[in-house]
Rosetta silent file (secondary structure, phi, psi, omega in degrees, C-alpha in Angstrom):
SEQUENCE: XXXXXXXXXXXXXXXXXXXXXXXXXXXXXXXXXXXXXXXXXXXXXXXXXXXXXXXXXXXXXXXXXXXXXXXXXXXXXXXXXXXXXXXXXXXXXXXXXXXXXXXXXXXXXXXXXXXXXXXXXXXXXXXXXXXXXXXXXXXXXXXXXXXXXXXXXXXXXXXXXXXXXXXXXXXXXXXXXXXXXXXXXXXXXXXXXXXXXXXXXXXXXXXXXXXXXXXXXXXXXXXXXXXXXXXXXXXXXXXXXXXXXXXXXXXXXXXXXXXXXXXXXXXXXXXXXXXXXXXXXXXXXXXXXXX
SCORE:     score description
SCORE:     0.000 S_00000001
   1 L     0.000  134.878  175.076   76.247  100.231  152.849 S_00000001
   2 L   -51.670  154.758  151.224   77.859   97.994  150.065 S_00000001
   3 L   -50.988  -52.528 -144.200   78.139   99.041  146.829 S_00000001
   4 L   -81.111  -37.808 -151.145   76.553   95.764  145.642 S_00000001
   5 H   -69.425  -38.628 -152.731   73.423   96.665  148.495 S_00000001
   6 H   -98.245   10.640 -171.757   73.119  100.147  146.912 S_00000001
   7 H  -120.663  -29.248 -177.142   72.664   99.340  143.110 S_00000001
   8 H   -92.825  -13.275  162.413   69.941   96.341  144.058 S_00000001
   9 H   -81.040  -29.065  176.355   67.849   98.827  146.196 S_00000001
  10 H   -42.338  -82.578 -158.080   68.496  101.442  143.381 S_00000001
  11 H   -30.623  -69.440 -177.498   67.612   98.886  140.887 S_00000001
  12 H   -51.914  -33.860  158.382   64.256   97.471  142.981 S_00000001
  13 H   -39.284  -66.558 -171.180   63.321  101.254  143.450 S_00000001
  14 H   -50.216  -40.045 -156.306   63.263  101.826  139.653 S_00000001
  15 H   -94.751  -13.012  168.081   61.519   98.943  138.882 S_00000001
  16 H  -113.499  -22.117  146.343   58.281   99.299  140.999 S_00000001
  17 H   -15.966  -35.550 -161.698   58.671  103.081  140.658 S_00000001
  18 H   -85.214  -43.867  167.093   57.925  102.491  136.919 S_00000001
  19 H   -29.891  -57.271 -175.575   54.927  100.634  137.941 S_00000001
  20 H   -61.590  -51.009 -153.953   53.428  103.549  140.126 S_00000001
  21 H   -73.703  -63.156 -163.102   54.005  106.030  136.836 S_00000001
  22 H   -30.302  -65.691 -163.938   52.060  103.660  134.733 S_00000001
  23 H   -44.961  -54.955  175.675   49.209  103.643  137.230 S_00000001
  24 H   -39.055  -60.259 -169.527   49.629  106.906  137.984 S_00000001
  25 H   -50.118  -53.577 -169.223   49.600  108.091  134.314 S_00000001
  26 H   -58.354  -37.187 -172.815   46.157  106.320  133.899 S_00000001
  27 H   -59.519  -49.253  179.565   44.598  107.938  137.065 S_00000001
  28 H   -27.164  -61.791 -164.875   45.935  111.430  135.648 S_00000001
  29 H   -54.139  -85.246 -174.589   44.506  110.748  132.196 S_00000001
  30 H   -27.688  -54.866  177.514   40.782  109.808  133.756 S_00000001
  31 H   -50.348  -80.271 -137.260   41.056  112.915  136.408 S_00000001
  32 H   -60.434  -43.170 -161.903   42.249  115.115  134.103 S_00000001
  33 H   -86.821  -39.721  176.731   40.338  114.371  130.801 S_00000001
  34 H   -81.412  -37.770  173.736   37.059  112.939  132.454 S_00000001
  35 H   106.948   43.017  171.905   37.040  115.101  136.027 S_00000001
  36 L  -122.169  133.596  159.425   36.796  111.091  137.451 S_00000001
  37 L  -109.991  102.755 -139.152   38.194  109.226  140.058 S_00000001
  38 L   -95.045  101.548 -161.735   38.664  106.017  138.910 S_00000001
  39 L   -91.660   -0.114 -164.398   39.205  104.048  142.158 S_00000001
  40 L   -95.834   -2.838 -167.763   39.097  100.477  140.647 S_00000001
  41 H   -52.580  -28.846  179.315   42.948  101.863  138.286 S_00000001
  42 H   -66.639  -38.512 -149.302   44.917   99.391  140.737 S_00000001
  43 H   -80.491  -19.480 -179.010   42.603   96.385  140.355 S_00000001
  44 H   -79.959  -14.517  155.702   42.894   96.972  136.678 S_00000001
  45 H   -54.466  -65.074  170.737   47.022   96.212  137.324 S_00000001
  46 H   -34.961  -69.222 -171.790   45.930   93.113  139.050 S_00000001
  47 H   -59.425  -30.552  169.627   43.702   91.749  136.586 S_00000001
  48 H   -43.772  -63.975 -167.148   46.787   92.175  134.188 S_00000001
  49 H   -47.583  -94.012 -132.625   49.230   90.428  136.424 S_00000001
  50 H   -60.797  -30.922 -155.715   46.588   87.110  136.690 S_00000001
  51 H   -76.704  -30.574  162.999   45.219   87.374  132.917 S_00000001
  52 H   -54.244  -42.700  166.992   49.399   87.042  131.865 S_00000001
  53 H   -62.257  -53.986 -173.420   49.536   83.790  133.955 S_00000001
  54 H   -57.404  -27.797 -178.363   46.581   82.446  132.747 S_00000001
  55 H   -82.700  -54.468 -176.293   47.513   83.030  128.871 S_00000001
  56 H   -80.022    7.966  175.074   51.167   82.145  130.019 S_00000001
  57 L  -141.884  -42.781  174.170   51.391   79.083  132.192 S_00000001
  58 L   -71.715  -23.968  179.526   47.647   78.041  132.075 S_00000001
  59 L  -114.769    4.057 -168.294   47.212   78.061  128.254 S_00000001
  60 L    25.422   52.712  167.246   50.958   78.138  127.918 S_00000001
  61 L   -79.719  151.807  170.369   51.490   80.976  125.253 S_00000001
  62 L   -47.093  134.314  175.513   54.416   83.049  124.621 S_00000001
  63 H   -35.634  -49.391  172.150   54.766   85.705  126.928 S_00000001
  64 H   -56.716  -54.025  158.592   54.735   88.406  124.475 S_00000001
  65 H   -36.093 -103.555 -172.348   51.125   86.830  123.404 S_00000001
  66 H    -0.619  -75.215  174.778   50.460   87.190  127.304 S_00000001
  67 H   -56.046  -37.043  148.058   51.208   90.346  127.618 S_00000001
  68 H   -49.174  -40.400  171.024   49.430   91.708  124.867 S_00000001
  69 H   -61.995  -55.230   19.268   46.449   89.907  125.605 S_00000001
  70 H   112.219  -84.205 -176.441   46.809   91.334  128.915 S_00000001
  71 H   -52.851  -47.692 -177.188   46.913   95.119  127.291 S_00000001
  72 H   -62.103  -96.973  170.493   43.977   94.266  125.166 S_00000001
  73 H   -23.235  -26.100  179.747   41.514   92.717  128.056 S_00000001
  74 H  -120.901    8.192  150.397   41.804   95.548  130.349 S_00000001
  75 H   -58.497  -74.393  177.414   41.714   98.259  127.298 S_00000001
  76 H   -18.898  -84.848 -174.710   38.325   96.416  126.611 S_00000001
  77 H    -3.047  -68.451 -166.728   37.404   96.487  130.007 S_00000001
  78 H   -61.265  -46.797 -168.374   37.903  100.162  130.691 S_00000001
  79 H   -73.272  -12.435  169.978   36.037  100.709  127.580 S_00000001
  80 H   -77.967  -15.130 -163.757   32.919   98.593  128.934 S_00000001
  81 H  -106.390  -95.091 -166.816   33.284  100.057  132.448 S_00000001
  82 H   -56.421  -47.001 -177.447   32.443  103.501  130.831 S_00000001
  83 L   -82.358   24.510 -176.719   29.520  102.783  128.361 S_00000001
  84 L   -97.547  -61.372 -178.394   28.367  100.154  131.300 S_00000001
  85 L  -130.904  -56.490  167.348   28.538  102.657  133.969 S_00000001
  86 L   -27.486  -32.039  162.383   30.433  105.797  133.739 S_00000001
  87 L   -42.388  -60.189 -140.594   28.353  107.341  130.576 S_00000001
  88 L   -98.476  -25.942  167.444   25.451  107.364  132.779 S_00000001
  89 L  -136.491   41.624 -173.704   26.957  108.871  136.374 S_00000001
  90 L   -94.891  -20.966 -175.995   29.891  110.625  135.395 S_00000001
  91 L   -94.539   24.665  107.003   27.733  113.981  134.887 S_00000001
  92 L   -12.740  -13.334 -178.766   26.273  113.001  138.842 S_00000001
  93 L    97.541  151.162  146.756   28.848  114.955  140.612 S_00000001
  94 L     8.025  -62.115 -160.025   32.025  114.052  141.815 S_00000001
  95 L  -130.897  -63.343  169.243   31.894  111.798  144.550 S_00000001
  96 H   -14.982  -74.940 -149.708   28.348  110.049  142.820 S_00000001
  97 H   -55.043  -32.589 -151.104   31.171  108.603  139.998 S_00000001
  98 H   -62.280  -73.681  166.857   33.932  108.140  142.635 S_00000001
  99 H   -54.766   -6.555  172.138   31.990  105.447  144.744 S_00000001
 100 H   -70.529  -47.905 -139.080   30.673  104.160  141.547 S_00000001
 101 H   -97.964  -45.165  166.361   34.462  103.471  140.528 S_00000001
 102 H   -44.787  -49.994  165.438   34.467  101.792  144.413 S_00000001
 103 H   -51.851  -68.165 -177.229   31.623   99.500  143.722 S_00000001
 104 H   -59.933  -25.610  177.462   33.197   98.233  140.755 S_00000001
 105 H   -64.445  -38.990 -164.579   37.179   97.745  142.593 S_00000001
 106 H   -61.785  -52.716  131.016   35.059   95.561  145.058 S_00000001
 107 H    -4.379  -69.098 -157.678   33.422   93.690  142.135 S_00000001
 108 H   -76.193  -41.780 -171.975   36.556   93.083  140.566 S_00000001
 109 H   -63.134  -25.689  176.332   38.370   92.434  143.344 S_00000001
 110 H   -77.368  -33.066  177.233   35.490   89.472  144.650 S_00000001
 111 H   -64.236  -56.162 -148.299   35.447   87.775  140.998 S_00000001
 112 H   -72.719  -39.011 -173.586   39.424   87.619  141.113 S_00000001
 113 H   -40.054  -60.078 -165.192   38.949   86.170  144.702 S_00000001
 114 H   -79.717    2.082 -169.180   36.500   83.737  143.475 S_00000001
 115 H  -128.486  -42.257  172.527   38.354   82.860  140.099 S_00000001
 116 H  -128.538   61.762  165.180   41.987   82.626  141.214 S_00000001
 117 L    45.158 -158.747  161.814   42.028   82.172  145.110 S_00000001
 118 L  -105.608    1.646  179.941   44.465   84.232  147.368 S_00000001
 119 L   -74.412  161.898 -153.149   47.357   82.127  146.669 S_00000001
 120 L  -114.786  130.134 -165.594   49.628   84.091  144.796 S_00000001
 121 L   -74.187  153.734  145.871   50.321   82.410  140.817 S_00000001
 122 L   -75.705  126.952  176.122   53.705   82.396  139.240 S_00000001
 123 L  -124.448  118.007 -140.028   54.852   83.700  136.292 S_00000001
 124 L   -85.114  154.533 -158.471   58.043   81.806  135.238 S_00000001
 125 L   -85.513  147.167  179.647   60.853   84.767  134.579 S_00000001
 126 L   -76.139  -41.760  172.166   61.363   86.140  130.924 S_00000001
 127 L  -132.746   91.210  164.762   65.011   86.613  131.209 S_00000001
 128 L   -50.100  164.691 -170.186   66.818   84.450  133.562 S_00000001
 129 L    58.758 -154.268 -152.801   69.856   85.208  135.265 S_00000001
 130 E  -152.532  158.633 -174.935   71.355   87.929  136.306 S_00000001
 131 E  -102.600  143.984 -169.115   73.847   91.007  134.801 S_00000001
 132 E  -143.890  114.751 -166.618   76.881   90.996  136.796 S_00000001
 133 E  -122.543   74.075 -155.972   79.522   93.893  137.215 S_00000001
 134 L    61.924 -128.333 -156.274   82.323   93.182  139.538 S_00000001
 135 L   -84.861   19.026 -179.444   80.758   92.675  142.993 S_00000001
 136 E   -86.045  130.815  172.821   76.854   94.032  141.675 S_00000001
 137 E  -128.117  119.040  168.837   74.514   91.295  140.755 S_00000001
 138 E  -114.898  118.923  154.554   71.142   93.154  138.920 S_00000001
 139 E   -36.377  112.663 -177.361   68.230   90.820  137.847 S_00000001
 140 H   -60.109  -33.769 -158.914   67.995   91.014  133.778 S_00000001
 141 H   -67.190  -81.314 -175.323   64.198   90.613  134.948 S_00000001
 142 H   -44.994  -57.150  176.909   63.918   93.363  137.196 S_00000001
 143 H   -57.364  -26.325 -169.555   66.060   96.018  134.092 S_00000001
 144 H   -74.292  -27.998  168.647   63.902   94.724  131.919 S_00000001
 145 H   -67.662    5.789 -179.029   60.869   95.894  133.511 S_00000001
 146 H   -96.235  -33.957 -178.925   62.378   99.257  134.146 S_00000001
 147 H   -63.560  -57.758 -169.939   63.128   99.576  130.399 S_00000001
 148 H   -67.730  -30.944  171.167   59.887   98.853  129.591 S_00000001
 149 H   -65.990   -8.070 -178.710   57.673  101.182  131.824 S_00000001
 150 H   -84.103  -27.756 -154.940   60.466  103.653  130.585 S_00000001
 151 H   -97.069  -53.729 -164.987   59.701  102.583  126.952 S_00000001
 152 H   -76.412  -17.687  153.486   55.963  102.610  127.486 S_00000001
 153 H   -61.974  -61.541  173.944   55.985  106.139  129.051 S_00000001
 154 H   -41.421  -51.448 -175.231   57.890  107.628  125.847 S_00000001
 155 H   -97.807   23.048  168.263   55.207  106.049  123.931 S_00000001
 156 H  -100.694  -19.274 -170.264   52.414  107.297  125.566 S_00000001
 157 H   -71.604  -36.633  163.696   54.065  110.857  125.695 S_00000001
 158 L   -43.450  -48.868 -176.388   54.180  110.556  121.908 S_00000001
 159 H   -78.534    1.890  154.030   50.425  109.731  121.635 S_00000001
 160 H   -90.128    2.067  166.865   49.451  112.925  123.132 S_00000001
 161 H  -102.009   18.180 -156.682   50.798  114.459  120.381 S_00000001
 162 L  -104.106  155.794  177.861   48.698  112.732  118.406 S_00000001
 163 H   -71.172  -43.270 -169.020   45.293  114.479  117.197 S_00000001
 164 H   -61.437  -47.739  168.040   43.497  112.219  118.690 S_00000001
 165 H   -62.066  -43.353  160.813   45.759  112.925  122.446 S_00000001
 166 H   -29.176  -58.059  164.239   45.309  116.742  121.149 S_00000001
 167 H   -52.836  -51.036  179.161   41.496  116.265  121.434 S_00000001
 168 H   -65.617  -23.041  172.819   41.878  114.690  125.083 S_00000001
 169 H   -77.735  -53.652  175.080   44.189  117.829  126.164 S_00000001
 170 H   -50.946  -59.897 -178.325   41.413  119.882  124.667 S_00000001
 171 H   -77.119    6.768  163.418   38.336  118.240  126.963 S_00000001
 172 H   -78.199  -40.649  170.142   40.639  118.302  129.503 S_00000001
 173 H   -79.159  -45.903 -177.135   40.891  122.229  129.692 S_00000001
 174 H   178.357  104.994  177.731   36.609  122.344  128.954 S_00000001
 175 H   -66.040  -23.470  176.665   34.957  119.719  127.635 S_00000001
 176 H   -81.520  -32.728  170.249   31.916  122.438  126.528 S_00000001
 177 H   -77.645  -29.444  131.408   34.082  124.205  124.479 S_00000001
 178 H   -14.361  -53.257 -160.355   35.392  120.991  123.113 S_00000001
 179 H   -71.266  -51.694 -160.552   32.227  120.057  121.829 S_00000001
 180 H   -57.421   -6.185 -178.097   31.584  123.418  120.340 S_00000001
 181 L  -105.347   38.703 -173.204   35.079  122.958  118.065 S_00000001
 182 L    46.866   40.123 -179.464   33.468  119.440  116.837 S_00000001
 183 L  -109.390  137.677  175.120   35.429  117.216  119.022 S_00000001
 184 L   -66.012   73.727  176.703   33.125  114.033  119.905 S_00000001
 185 H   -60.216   -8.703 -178.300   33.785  113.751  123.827 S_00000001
 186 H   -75.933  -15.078  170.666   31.843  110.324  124.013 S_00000001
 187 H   -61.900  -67.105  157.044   34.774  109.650  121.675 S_00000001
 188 H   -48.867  -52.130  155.370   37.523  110.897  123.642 S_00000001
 189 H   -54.965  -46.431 -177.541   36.385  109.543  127.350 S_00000001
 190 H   -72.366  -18.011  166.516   35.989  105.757  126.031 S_00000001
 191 H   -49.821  -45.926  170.833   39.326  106.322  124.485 S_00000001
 192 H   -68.098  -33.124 -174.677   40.859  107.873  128.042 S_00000001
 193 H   -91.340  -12.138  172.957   39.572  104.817  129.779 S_00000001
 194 H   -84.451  -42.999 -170.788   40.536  102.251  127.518 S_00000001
 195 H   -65.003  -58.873 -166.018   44.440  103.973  127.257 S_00000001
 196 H   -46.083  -57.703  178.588   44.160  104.664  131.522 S_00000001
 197 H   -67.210  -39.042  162.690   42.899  100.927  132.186 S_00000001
 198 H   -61.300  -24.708  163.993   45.126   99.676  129.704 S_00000001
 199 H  -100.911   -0.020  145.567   48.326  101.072  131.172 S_00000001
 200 H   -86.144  -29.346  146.695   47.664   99.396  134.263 S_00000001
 201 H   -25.631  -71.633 -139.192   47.096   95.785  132.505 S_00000001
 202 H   -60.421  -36.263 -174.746   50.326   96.096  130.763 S_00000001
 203 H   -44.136  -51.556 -160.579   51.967   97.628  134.186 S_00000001
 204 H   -82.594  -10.346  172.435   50.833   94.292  135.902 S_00000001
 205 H   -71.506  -58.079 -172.858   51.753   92.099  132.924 S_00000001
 206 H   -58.424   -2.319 -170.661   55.300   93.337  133.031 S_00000001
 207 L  -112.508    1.147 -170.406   55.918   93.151  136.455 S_00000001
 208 H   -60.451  -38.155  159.730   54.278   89.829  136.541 S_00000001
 209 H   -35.654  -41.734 -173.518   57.464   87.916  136.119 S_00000001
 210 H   -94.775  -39.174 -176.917   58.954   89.140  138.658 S_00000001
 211 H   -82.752  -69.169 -159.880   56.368   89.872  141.481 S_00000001
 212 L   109.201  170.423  173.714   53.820   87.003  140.818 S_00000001
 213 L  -127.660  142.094  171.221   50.080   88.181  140.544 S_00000001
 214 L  -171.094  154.157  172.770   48.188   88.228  144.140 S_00000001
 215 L   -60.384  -28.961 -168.637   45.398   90.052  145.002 S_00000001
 216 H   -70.665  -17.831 -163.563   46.686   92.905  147.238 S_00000001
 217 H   -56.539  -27.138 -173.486   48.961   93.861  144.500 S_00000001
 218 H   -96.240  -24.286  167.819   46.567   96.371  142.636 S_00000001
 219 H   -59.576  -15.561  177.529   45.564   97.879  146.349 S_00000001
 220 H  -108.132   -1.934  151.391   49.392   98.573  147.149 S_00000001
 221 H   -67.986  -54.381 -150.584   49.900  100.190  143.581 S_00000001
 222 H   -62.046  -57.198  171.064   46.900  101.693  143.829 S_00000001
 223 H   -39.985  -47.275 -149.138   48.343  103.646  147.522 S_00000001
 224 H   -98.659  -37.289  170.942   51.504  104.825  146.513 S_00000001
 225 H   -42.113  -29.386  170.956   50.127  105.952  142.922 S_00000001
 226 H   -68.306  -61.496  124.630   48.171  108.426  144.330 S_00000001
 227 H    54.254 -106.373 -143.356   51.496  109.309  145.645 S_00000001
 228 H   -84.415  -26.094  175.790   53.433  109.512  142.728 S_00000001
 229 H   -80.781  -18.470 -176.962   50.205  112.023  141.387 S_00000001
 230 H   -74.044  -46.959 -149.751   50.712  114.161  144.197 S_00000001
 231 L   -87.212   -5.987 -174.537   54.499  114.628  144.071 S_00000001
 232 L   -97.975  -44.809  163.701   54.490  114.362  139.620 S_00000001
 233 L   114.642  169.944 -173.253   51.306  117.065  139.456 S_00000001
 234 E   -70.003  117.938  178.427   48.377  116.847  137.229 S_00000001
 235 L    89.169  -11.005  172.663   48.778  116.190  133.248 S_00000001
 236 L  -106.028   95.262 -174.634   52.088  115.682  133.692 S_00000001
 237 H   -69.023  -36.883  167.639   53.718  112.055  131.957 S_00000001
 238 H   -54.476  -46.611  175.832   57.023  113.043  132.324 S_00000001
 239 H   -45.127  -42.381  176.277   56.389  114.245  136.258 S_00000001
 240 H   -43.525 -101.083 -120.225   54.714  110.698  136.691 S_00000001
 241 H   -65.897   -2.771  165.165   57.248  108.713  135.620 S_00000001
 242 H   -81.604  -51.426  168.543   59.766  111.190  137.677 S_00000001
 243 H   -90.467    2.947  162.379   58.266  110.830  140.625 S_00000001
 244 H   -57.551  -54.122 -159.359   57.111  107.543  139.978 S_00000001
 245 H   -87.863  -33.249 -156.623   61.056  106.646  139.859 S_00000001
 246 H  -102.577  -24.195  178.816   61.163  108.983  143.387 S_00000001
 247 H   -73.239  -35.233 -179.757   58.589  107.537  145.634 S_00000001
 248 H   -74.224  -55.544 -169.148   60.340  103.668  144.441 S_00000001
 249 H   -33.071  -77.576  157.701   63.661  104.923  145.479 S_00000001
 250 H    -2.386  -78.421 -172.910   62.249  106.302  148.488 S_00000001
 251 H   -69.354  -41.051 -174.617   60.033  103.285  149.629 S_00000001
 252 H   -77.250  -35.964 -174.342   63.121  100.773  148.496 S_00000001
 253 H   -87.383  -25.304 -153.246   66.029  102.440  151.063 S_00000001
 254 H   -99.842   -3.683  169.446   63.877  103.375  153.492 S_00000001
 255 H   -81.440  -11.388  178.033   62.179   99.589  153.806 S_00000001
 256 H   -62.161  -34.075 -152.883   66.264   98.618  154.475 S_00000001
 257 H  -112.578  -14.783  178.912   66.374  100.660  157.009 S_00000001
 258 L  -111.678   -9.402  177.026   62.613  100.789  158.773 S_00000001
 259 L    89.301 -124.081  172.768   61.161   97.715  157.689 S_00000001
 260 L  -110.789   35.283  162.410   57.358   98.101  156.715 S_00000001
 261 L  -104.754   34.689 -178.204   57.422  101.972  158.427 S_00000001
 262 L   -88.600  -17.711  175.493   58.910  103.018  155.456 S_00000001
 263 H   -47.331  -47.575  169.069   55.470  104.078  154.221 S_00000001
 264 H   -43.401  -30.670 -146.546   56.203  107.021  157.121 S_00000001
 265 H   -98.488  -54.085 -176.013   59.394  108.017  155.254 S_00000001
 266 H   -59.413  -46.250  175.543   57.537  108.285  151.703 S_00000001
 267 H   -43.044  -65.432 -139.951   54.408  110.106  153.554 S_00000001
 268 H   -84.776    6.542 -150.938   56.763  112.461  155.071 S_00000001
 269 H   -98.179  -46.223  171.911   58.851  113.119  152.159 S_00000001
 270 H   -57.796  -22.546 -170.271   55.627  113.782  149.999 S_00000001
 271 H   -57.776  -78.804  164.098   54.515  115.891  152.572 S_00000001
 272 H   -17.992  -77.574 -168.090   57.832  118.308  152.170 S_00000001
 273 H   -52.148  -74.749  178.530   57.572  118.345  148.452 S_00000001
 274 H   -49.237  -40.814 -173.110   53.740  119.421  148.124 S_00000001
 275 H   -64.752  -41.366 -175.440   53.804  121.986  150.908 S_00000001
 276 H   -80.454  -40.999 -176.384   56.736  123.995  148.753 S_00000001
 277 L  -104.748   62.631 -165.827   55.158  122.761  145.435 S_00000001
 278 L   -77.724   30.248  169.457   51.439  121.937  145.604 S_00000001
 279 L  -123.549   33.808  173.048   51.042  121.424  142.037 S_00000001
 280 L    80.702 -167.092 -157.400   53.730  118.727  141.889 S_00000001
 281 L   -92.116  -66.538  179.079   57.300  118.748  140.021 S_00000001
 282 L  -146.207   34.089 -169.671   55.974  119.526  136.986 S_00000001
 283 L  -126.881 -144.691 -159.224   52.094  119.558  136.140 S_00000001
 284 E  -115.777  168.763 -171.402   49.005  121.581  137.651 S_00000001
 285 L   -99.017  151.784 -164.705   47.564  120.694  141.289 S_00000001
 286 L   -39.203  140.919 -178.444   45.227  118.434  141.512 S_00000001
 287 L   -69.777  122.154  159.785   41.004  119.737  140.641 S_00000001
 288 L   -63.087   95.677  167.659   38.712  120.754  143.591 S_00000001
 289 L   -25.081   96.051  172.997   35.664  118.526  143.143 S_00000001
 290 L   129.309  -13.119 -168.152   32.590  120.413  141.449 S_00000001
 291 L   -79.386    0.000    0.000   35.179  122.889  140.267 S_00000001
């Protein structure tokens, strides 16, 4: 293998690796803080990717505009998607909210069908050209999106240090004892679903550039993030975005050398890792439904 070959699979590793940790991060937050399994967290990537085209080549705003907008719209979302349906069947069991969270990916996923086709839009690139170091040629596009899911981790790890992320750490460990120390949990869950749904917008704005928006895009995030939750552990943002970064690696050499089995090579790799560690790298292992 080239030198040149081994820094652009690095690089392409990194850069949808950062992706998975967003997603990942949000499913965490909802599992952890609501005890939900929010199956619709890819499609909420998606709708990011398409709502940045549409502000940035259909109404032809700055990107930065795009992207925010983008961050905003599926913050909203998340928070309408809980006082819509989630208030009302999250204390339902388990499995009740879970296919609830199904109904709605299907939903989202038939509107996007019906509103921007299956062809897959463009999103004209944010930084052209390319950084070039002897014989390595890296996309400025492709670092920048690694910086930013890198940048956008850091500042989510900060806001958990925040009282308000203090309170969500608290109803995460027992939302009844929560209450009883005055913390408002109807407060705290539309918050986790607007931050969870919101870091999959932005994931799908930034990567939009690069990628394109198409529909399958939040169903093949959606797969490996679960992933990347297994192998980071529960509760953990740093763990995400580590194994976030190990599952892209992973999935980028081993599609060089297997093609589309490489999915075998991540399966088997997660496989290894949970059987010695089955609470992940560095969090707790995932909660046994009803528990």
């Amino acid at each position: 293998m080239s030198v040149s070959l081994f820094f652009q699979l690095l690089v392409n590793g990194l850069m949808a690796g950062g992706m998975y940790a967003l997603v990942a991060s949000g499913l965490t937050l909802t599992l952890g803080v609501m005890k939900i399994f929010n199956f619709a967290q890819g499609n909420f990537y998606m709708l990011g990717a398409f709502i940045t085209f549409a502000v940035s080549v259909s109404l032809g705003l700055p990107y930065p505009v795009a992207v925010l907008v983008a961050l905003v719209a599926m913050a909203l979302l998340g928070v309408l998607f809980y006082f819509g349906i989630i208030h009302w069947t999250m204390y339902q069991g388990f499995f009740s909210t879970m296919l609830i969270t199904v109904f709605f990916a299907t939903i989202i996923n038939q509107v996007s069908l019906l509103t921007f086709a299956e062809q897959e839009k463009a999103v004209p690139s944010v930084v052209p050209g390319s950084l070039n170091i002897g014989d390595v040629t890296v996309s400025w596009g492709k670092l920048l999106v690694i910086a930013c899911a890198i940048v956008i981790m850091i500042a989510l790890y900060f806001f958990m240090k925040t009282k308000i992320g203090t309170a969500m750490n608290a109803a995460a460990e027992n939302r009844d004892v929560s209450r009883l120390q005055g913390i408002n949990t109807t407060r705290i869950f539309w918050v986790t679903m607007a931050v969870g749904c919101g870091l999959s917008g932005i994931g799908g704005a930034v990567i939009a550039p690069v990628m394109g928006a198409y529909l399958a895009m939040g169903n093949n995030v959606f797969m490996r993030a679960l992933l990347v939750l297994m192998v980071g552990g529960m509760g953990s943002m740093s763990g995400a975005l580590i194994a976030g970064f190990l599952v892209g690696i992973v999935e980028s050499f081993a599609f060089q050398y297997i093609g589309s089995l490489n999915m075998i090579a991540i399966l088997a790799c997660v496989g290894i890792l949970t059987f010695f560690r089955p609470g992940g790298l560095l969090g707790q292992p995932l909660p046994v439904p009803g528990e």
